[in-house]
MARBALO-926174 format. One line per field, with one value per residue (C-alpha): residue in three letters; x, y, z; residue number from 1. Coordinates in Angstrom, 2 decimals. Layout:
MARBALO-926174
rest = c(ALA_...)
X = c(X_...)
Y = c(Y_...)
Z = c(Z_...)
nr = c(NUM_...)
end
This chain:
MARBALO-926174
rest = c(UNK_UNK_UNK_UNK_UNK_UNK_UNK_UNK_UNK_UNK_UNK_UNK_UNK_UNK_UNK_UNK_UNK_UNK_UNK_UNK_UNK_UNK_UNK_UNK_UNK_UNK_UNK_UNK_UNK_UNK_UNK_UNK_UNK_UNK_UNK_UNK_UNK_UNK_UNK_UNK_UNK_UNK_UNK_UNK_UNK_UNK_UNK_UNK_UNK_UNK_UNK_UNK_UNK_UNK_UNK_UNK_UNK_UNK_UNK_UNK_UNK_UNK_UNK_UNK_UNK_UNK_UNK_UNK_UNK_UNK_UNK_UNK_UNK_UNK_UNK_UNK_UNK_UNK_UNK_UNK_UNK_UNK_UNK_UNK_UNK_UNK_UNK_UNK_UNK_UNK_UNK_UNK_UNK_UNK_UNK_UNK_UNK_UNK_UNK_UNK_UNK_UNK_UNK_UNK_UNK_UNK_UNK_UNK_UNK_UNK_UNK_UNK_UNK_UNK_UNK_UNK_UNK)
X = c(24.42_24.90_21.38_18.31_16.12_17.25_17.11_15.99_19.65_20.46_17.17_18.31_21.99_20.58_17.97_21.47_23.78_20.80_20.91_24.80_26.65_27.65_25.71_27.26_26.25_27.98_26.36_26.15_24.70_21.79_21.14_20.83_18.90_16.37_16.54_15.49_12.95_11.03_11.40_9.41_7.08_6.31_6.38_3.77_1.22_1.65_0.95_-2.06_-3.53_-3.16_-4.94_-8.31_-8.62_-8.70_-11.39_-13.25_-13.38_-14.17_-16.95_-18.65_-18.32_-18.81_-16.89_-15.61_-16.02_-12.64_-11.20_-12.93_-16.64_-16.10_-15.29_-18.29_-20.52_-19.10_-19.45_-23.34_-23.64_-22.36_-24.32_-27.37_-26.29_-25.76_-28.63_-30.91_-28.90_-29.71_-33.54_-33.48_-31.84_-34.02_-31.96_-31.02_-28.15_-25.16_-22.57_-19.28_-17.34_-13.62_-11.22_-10.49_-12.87_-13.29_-13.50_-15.93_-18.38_-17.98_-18.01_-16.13_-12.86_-12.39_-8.75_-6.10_-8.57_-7.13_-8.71_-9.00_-8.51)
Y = c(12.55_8.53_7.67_8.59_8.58_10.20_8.59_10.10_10.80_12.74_14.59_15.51_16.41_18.61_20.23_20.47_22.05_24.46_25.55_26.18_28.51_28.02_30.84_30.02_26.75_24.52_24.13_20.40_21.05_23.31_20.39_17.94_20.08_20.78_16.95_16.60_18.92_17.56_14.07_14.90_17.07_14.23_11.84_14.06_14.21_10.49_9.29_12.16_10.68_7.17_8.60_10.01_7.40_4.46_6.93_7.13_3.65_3.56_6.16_3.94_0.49_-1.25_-4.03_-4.55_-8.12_-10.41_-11.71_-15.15_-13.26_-11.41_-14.47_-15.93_-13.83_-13.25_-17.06_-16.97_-13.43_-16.40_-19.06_-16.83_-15.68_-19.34_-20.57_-17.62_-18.18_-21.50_-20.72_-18.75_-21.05_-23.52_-26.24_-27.42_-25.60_-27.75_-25.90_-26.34_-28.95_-27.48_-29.17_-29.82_-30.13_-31.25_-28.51_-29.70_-31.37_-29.76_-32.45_-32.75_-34.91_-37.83_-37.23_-38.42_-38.54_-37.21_-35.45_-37.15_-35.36)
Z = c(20.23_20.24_20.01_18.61_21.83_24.74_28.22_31.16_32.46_29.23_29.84_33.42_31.93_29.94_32.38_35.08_32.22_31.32_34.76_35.70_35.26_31.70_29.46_25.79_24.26_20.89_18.19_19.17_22.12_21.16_18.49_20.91_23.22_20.39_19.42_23.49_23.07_20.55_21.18_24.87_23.08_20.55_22.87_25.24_22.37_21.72_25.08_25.22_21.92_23.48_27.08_24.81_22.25_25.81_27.57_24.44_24.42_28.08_27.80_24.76_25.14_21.63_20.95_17.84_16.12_16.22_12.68_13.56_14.04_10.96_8.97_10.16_9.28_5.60_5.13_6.43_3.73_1.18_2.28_1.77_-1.46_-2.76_-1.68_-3.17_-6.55_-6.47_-5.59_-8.30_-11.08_-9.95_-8.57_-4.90_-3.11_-2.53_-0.30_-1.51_0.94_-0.09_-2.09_-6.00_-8.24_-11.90_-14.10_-16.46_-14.71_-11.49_-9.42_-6.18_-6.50_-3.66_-2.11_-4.12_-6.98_-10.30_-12.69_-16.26_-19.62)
nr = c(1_2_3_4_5_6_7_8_9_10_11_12_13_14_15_16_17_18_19_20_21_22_23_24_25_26_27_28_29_30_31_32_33_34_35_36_37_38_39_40_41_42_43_44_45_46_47_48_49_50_51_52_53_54_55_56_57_58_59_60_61_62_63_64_65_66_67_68_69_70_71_72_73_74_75_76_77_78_79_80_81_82_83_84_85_86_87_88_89_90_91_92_93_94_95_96_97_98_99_100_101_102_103_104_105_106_107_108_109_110_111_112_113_114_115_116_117)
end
């Protein structure tokens, strides 16, 4: 056995040797033939849990969100929270524009702005 996943001409050796004449098999041989059939029985179920997870799919059509809807709507879930934190602190709700920021104070840093000890 040279490789680990039989071809279709290997299968149809096999099938053609299992047929002739020849009654006695090696002990190579009735290794590779049970390496053969597995690999086509695995490879059966594989392609039959493929087929019934695609007409499951088919039969109820809900799409799922993409990364890019998901992200949006856990930034929104933020937003909210911010904003009802800061509702209930008291004090107006300032989204976060990225970048550094000064530790102590806060405050956003203007680019290439360095923060002072």
């Amino acid at each position: 056995m040279t490789s680990t996943t039989p071809s279709a001409g290997d299968i149809l050796a096999a099938a053609d040797s299992l047929q002739g004449p020849q009654q006695t098999f090696t002990r190579d041989e009735v290794a590779y033939l049970m390496h053969l059939a597995y690999d086509a029985g695995r490879t059966a179920t594989y392609v039959e849990d493929i087929a019934e997870l695609h007409a499951t799919w088919a039969r109820h059509p809900i799409h799922r969100p993409t990364a890019e809807q998901r992200y949006r709507e856990r930034m929104a879930e933020m937003d909210a929270l911010g904003q009802a934190r800061a509702a209930a602190e008291g004090r107006p709700y300032r989204p976060h524009p990225g970048g550094p920021v000064d530790w102590e104070t806060g405050r956003v840093l203007a680019p290439g702005e360095q923060v002072t000890a």
